[in-house]
C-alpha positions in Angstrom: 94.9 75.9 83.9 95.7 74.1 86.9 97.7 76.6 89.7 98.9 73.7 91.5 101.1 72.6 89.2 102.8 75.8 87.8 105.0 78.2 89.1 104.7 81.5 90.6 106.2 84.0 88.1 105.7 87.1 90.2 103.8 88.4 93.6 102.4 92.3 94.0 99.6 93.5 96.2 97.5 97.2 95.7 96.1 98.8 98.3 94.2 100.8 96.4 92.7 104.5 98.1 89.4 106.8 97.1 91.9 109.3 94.7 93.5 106.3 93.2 90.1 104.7 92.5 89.2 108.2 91.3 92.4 108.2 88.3 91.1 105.0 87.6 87.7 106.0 86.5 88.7 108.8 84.7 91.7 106.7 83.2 89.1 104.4 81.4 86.3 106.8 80.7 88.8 108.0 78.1 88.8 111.5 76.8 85.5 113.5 77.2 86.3 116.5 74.9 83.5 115.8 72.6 81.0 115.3 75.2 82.7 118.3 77.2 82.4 120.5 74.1 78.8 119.8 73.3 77.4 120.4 77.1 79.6 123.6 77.3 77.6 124.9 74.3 74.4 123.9 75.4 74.6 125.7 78.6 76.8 128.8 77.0 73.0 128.8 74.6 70.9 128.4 77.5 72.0 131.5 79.2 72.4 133.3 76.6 69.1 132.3 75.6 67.9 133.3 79.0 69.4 136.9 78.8 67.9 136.7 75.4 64.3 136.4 77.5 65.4 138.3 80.0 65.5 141.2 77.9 62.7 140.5 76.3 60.6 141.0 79.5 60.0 137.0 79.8 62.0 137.2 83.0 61.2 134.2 85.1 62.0 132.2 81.9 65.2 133.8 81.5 66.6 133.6 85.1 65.4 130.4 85.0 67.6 129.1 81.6 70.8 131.3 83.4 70.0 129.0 86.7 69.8 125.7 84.4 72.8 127.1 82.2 75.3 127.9 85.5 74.1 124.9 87.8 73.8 121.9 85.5 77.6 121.3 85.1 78.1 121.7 88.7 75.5 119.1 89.7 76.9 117.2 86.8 80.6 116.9 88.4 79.1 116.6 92.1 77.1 113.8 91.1 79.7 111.6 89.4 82.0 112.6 92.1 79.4 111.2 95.0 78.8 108.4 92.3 82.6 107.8 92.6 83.0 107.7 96.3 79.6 105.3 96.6 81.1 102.8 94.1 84.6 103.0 96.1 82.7 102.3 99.6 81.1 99.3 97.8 84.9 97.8 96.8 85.9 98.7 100.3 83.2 96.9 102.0 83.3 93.8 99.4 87.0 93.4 100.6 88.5 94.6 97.2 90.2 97.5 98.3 93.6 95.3 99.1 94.7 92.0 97.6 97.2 90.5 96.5 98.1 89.0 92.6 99.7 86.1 91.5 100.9 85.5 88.2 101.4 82.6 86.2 102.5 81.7 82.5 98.8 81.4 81.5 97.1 83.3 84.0 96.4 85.3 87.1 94.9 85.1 90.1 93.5 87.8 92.8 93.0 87.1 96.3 91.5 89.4 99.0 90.0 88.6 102.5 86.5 87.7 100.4 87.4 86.3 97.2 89.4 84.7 94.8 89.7 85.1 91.4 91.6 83.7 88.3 92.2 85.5 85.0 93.8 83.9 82.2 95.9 86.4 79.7 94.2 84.8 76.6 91.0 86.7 77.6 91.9 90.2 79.1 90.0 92.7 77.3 92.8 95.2 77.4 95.8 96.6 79.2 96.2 100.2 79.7 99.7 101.5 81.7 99.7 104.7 83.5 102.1 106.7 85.2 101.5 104.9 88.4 99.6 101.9 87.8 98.5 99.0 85.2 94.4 98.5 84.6 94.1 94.8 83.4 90.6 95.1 82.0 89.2 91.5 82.8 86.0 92.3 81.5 84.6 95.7 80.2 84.2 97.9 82.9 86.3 95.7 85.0 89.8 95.6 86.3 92.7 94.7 88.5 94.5 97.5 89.2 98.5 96.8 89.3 100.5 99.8 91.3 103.7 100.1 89.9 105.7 100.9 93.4 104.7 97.6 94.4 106.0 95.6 91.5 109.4 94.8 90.6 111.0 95.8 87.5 110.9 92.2 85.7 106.8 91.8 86.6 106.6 95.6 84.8 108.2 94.4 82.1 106.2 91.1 81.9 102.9 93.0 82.6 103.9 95.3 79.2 103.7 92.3 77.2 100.7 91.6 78.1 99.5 94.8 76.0 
């Protein structure tokens, strides 16, 4: 795998910002409906459970279950959404918030102010294609993101193979 002697097939660079960072944590979380489904019933059970106490004169312990019931899913979504900026900061500061890709027949390399990788096809753990962007998955839990508006139509069409 030796750059220096092959060809560049096709140049893009991402710039990449916090909501697009965002779409991509959510893209490869996958869906959450179980999960979603099973927290919304503990905390529907919790304050019902805690009206349920409520009435039965066990009041503390009832407002208390209500608070738990009503304030857990909003710490929940705060906390992964702080969680989200924090990890984006971390990119930022590393460098890895803009680069630029280079791809090869074999294999692909990043390059920002701060580092340089190289990828090879053979080994990406998966491709997923949005709307906007591609998520080559180099390892699990981590990828280059490809934006679409910066690619031309042959690299899009090369990068779908790669599925």
């Amino acid at each position: 795998m030796d750059a220096r002697k092959q060809e560049v097939r096709y140049t893009t660079e991402t710039t990449l910002g916090l909501d697009e960072y965002k779409k991509y944590v959510r893209t490869m979380q996958g869906s959450q409906l179980k999960n979603n489904i099973i927290a919304a019933a503990a905390c529907i059970w919790l304050i019902v459970a805690g009206i349920f106490n409520i009435y039965h004169a066990k009041t503390m312990l009832g407002v208390f279950m209500i608070v738990v019931g009503v304030g857990a899913p909003i710490l929940v979504r705060v906390g992964a959404n702080n969680q989200s900026e924090r990890d984006f900061e971390k990119i930022k500061e590393a460098g890895g918030a803009h680069f630029r890709v280079r791809f090869y027949d074999d294999h692909f390399e990043t390059q920002n102010d701060t580092s340089h990788g190289v990828h090879e096809y053979s080994k990406l753990y998966k491709v997923v294609e949005t709307e906007e962007d591609f998520y080559m998955e180099i390892e699990r839990g981590h990828s280059v993101i490809i934006q679409k508006k910066n690619c031309s139509d042959e690299l899009i069409a090369f990068l779908r193979t790669l599925k």
